[in-house]
N, C-alpha and C positions, 0 to 999 in steps of 0.2 A: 504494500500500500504506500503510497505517494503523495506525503504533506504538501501544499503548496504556501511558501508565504511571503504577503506581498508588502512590497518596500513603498518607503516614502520617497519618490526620488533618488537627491543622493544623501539622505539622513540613514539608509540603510533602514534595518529594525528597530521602531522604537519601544522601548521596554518602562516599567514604570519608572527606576533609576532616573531615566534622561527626561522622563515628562518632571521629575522631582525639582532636577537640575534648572531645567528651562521655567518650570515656576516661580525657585528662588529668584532668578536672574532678573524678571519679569517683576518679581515686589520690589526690590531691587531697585532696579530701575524709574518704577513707575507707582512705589507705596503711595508717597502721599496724592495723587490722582486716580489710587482706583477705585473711591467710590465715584467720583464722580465720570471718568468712562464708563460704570454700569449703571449708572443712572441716565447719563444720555444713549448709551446701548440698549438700554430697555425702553427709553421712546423712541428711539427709531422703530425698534418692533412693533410698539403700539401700533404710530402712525402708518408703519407697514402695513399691516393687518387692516386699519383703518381705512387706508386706501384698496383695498384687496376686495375688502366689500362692498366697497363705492363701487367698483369697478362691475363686480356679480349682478348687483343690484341694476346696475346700469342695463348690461348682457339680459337678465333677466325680462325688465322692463318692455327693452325693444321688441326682444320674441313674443312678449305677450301680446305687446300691439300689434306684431306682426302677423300672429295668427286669428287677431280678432279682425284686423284689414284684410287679411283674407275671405277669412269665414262670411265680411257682409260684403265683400265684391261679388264672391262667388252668389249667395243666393239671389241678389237680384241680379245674376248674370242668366240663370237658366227660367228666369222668372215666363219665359214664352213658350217654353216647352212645357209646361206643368200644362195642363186639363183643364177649360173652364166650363165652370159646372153649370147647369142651366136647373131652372126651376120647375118643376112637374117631371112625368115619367116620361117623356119621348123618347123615343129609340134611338131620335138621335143623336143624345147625348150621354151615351154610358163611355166611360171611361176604363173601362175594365173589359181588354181584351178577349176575353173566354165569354162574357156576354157578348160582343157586338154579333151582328147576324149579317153573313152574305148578303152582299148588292148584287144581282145579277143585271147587267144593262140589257137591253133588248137588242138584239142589230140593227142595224142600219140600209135602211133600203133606200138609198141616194141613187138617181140611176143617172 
């Protein structure tokens, strides 16, 4: 069986030892600022996120309109094909295929 494991670069493998290292070096360096880099690092995140929603919200929004401007183009688009219904029983007015009843024309005697 065959471990595979994968490098940073050229940091090589890093072990907890060197993350230990690279932390002191980091307080170190940057003690008395680091509440305030994680205070302005955590609003960044905020406002990340905050905008993140804007953004959904927006996406969101459009398709709704979009498929509501669909929905009322489309029905009065076929509004001429629907059936208009007539009042009393005439024969001529059924709508419902498997009722209508053969026309048969008579021919034509044009001489």
């Amino acid at each position: 069986m065959q471990t595979t494991s994968y490098t940073l670069g050229f940091l090589g493998n890093i072990g907890w030892p060197e993350i230990l290292i690279v932390g002191v070096i980091m307080l170190l360096l940057f003690g008395r600022r680091l509440p305030e880099m994680g205070r302005s690092l955590g609003q960044g995140i905020v406002e990340f996120k905050k905008g993140l929603k804007d953004v959904t919200d927006d996406i969101k929004n459009e398709v709704d309109n979009a498929t509501n401007d669909s929905k009322s183009k489309d029905s009065g688009r076929f509004e001429s094909a629907k059936p208009h219904e007539q009042s009393g029983g005439t024969s001529q007015g059924h709508t419902n295929p498997s009722e209508m009843k053969a026309q048969v024309e008579a021919p034509r005697t044009d001489a």
